[in-house]
Steps between C-alpha positions, in 0.01 A plus 500: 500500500374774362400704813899449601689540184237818330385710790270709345358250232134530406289173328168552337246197485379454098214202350806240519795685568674708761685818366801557719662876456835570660734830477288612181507122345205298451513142496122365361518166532523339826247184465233450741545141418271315284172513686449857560515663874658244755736486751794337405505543107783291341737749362754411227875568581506680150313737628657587825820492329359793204333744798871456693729633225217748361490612871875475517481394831700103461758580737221511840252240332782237471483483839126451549509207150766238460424448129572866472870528601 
């Protein structure tokens, strides 16, 4: 979603955290889930929701989330 809807975005791997930065915004908290490094971390819909309207960017990620439109 992000690749489509913030060309240019750049994400930064911290201890338990990634730190997404967009358009001079930083958003610090995207969970790596609650073990640490794996694949498919679950990621709460919170979240998603907070990086979207920091990011101002609702309008194209409705279309890649239901929950979001």
């Amino acid at each position: 979603m992000l690749e489509r809807c913030a060309p240019g975005f750049s994400k930064k791997e911290t201890d338990h955290n990634w730190r997404v930065m967009y358009k001079g915004r930083t958003y610090p908290g995207l969970s790596k889930g609650p073990h640490g490094r794996r694949e498919n971390p679950p990621i709460q819909v919170g979240q998603v929701r907070h990086m979207v309207r920091l990011f101002e960017i609702a309008i194209c990620a409705g279309g890649f989330l239901e929950i979001l439109r």
